[in-house]
N, C-alpha and C positions, 0 to 999 in steps of 0.2 A: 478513372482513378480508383475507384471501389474497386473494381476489377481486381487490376493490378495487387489493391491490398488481399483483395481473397485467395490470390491464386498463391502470392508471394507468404500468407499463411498457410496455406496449405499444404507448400514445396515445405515449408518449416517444418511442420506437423509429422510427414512422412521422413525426413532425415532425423528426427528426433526419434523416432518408433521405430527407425532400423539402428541408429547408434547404439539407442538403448534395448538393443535385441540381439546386440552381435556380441560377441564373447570378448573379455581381454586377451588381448594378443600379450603372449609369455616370450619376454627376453630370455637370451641365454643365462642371465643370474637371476633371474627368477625367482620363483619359485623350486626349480627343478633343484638347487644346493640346499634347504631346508624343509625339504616334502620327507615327510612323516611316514614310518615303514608300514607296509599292510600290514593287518590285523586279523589275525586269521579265527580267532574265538574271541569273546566275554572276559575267559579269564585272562587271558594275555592284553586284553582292553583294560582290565581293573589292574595289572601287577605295573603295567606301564605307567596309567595314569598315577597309581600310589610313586614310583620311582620318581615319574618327574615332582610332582609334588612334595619329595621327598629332596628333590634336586634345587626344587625351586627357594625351600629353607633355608636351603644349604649356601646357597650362591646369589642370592634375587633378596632373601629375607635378612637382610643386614641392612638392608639400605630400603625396602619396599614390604607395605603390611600386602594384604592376599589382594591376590590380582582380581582387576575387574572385567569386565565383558566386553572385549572388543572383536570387530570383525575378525575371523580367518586372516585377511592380509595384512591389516596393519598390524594386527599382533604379530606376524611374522615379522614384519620391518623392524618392531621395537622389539625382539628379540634377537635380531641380527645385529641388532647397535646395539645391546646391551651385550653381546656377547661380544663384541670389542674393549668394551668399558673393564668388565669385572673376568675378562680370558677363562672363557667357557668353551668344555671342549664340544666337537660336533655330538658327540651321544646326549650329550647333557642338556646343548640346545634342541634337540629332537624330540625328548623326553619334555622339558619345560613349555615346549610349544604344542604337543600333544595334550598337557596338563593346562595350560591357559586354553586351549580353542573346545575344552568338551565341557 
């Protein structure tokens, strides 16, 4: 019976260590509709970040004080539902989520 329980922890132990090793598999709506454009200098990293932040006043800050720190993905999720709510065009969502994930 000990047996049984060590081996049956240990099959555990090894599916858990490769689950949490394997990458998220990306649906087609994804991430791939609100991935954020390369960035090819600093200064074009600072003019976007000002833009979205400048977006995010604009459209986010009537109803929301400044954003807080959430993963990459969820901020992407709650930016894709907020962009149904308050009809935010795609540039603006790109910018906005650029401005909340740095």
């Amino acid at each position: 019976m000990n047996t049984r329980v060590a081996i049956l922890t240990a099959v555990l132990a090894l599916v858990s260590s490769v689950y949490a090793a394997t990458p998220p598999r990306k649906s087609e709506n994804d991430r791939a509709s609100i991935s954020t454009p390369a960035v090819r200098s600093s200064a074009e990293a600072d003019a976007m970040r000002i833009q979205g932040q400048q977006r995010f006043h604009a459209n986010c800050g009537r109803c929301h004080t400044a954003p807080q720190k959430f993963p990459p993905r969820m901020m992407a999720t709650i930016v894709r539902h907020m962009r149904v709510r308050a009809t935010i065009t795609d540039q603006d969502m790109r910018l906005i989520l650029r401005y909340m994930t740095e």
